[in-house]
C-alpha positions in Angstrom: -52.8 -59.1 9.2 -49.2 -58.6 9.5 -47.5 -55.4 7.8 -46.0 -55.8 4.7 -42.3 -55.3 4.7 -40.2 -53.6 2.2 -36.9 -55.9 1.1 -33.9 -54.1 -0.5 -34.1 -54.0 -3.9 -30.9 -54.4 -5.9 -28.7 -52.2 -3.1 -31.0 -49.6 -2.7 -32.3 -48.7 0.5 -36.0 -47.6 0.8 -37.0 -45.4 3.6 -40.2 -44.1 4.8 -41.3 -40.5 5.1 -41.4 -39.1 8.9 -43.9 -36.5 9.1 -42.5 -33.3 11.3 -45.0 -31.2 13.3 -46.5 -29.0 10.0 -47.5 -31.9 8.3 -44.2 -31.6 5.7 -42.3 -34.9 4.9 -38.8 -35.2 5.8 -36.1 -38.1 5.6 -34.1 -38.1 8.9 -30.7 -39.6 7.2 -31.1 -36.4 4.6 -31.4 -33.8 7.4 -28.3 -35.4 9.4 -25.9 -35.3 6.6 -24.3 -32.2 4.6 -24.3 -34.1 1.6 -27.0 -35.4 -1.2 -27.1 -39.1 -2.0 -28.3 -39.5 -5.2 -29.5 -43.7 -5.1 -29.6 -45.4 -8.8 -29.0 -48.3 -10.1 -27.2 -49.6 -7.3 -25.0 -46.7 -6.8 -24.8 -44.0 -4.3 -23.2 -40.9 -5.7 -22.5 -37.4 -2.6 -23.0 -34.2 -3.9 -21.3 -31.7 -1.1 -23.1 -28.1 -1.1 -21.4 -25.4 -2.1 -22.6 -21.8 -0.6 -23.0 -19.4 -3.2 -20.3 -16.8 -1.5 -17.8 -19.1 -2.0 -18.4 -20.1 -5.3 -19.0 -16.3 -6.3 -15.7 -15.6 -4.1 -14.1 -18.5 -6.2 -14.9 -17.3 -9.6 -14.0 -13.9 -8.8 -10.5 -14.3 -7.6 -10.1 -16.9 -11.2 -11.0 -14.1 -13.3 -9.1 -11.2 -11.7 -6.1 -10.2 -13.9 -3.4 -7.8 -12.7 -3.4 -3.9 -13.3 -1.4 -3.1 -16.8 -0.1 0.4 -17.0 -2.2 1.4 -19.4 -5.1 0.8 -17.4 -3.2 3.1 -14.6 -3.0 5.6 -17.0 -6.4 5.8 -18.1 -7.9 6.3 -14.8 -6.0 9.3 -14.9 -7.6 11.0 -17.4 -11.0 10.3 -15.4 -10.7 12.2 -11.9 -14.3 11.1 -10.9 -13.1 7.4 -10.8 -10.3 8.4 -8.8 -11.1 7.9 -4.2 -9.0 11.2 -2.9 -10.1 10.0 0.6 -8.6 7.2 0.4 -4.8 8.4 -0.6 -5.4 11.0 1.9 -6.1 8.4 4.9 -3.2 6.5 3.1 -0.6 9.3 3.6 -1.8 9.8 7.1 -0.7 6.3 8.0 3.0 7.2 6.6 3.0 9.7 9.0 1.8 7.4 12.1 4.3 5.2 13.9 2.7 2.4 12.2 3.5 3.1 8.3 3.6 -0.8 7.8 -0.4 -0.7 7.8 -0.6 0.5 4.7 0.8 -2.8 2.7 -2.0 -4.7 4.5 -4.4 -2.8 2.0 -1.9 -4.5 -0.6 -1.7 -8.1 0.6 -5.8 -7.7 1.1 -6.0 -6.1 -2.9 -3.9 -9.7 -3.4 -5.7 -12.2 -2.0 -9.4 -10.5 -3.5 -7.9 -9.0 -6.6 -4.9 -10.9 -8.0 -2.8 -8.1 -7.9 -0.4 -6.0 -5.3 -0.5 -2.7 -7.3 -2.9 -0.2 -6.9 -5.6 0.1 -9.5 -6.1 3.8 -8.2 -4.2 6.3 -9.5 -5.1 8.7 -7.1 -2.4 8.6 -4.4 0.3 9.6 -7.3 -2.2 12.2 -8.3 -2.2 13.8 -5.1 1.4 13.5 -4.6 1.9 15.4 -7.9 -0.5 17.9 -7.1 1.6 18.8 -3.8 4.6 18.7 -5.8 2.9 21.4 -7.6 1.7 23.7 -4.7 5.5 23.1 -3.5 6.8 24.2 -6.7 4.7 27.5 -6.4 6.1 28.2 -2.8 10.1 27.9 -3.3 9.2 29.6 -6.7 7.9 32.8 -4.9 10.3 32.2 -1.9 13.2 32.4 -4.6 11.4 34.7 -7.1 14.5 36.1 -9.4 15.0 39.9 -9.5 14.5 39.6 -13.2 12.2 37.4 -15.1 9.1 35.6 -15.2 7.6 34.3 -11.9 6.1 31.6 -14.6 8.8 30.7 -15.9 10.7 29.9 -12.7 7.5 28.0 -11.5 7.0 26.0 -14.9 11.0 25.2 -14.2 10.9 24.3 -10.6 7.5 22.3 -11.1 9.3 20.3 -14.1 12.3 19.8 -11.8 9.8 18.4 -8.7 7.5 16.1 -11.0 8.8 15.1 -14.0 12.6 14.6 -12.9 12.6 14.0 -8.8 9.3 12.1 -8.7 8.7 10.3 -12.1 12.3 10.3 -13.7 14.0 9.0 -10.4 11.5 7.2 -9.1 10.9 5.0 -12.1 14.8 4.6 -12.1 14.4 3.5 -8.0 11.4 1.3 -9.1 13.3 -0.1 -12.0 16.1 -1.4 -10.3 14.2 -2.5 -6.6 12.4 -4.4 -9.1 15.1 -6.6 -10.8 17.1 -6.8 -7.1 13.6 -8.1 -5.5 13.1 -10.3 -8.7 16.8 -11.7 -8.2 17.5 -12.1 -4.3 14.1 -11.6 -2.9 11.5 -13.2 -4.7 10.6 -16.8 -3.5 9.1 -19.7 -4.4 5.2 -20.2 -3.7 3.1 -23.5 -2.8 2.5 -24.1 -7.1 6.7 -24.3 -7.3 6.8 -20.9 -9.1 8.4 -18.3 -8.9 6.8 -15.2 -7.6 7.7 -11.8 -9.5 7.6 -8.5 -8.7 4.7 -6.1 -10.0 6.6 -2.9 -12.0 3.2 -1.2 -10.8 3.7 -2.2 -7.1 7.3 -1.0 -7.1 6.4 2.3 -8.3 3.8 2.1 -5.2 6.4 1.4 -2.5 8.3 4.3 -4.4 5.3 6.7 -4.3 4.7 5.3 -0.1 8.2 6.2 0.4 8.4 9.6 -1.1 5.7 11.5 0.6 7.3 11.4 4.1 10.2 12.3 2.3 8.6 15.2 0.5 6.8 16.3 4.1 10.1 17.1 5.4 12.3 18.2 2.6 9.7 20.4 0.6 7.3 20.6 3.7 9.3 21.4 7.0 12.1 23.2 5.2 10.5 25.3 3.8 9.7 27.1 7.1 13.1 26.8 8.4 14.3 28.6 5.1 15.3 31.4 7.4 17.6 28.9 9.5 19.1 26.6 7.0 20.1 29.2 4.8 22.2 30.4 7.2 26.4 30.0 7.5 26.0 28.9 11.3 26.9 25.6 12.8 23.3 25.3 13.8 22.3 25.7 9.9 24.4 23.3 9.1 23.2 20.8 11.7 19.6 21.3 11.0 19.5 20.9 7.2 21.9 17.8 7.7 19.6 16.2 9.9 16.7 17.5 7.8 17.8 15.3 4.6 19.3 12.7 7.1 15.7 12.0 8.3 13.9 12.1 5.0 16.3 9.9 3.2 15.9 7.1 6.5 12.2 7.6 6.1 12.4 7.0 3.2 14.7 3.7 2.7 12.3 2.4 5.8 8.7 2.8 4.1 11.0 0.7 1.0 12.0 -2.1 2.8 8.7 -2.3 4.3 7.2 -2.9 0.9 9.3 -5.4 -0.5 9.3 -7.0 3.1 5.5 -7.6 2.7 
């Protein structure tokens, strides 16, 4: 008796089981084909997998939301939150002669968090905290014959933090901002215009002062014996001194807004 044949009923395409080796049933045009085909009424309908890391990588970047200042702030008042290993590796690569590494960290933080600025607080912490020992060195190096050592360091620390560091450099982020906003910004594969963070200013600011503090409040403070001299050489050294940190300085800048 002759097999019974299967016709194709109303566009839909029967096809038998093959049996692999352990005895499981597979269909060969399912294993050879990315997609699921879904057959009803008629119709064929692919459904393309999607691997859960991409999906979870998806959402993720969706729901990220740039860093707000307060947020900033409040990891501030939290030191355990705060990764000093991190800064510290971070200021030893402005000190290398490849200071540019440290916006890859930023372009990475953009492309997995939504955001250029840091959401640690802890390089700025550290910085301040230097400022501080600093503040405590000139302040015994120049200790006044009469008067409170405290007082002059409370003075010189307010001076080094709050005015040369924060004052200033929110001034310098202020106004890199609006200039970036203005001439540098440009415009993106959506047709809008890209802006810069406040927050990530105040980062190139931060990037760009330590070198500058290493040599100004770091290496001149040995050579206090030499640059406080009336020679020619005193005069070349401490030229060259602030020459060099103010170079360094401009440099790790337009590396920032160049990335």
């Amino acid at each position: 008796m002759l097999p019974k044949t299967f016709a194709p009923d109303d566009g839909a395409r029967h096809r038998l089981p093959v049996l692999s080796g352990d005895g499981t049933s597979s269909s060969s045009s399912a294993a050879a084909s990315p997609h699921i085909s879904h057959a009803h009424s008629g119709s064929s309908e692919a459904v393309p997998l999607v691997s859960s890391s991409s999906a979870s990588s998806a959402s993720f970047s969706a729901g990220a939301n740039p860093v707000t200042p307060s947020d900033y702030l409040g990891r501030l008042l939290e030191p355990a939150t705060m990764d000093i290993q991190s800064a510290l590796d971070q200021m030893r690569t402005l000190l290398s002669l490849q200071p540019q590494r440290i916006y890859k960290t930023s372009y990475y933080r953009k492309q997995t968090k939504n955001h250029w600025a840091r959401d640690d607080p802890a390089f700025a912490a550290v910085q301040a905290a230097l400022l501080l020992v600093s503040s405590i060195a000139y302040s015994v190096a120049f200790r006044p014959a009469q008067g409170y050592l405290l007082a002059t360091i409370l003075g010189f620390a307010i001076k080094s933090v709050l005015i040369n560091f924060i004052g200033v450099g929110a001034v310098l982020t202020t106004v890199g901002k609006q200039i970036a906003d203005r001439h540098l910004a440009s415009v993106g594969r959506t047709h809008v215009k890209q802006t810069v963070e406040w927050l990530y200013a105040f980062d190139i600011h931060c990037n760009a002062f330590f070198p500058f503090f290493v040599i100004v409040y770091g290496i001149q403070f040995f050579l206090l014996p030499l640059v406080l001299g009336t020679s020619v050489m005193s005069l070349i050294v401490s030229n060259t001194l602030f020459a060099v940190a103010f170079s360094w300085y401009f440099y790790i800048t337009h590396l920032g807004y160049r990335a």
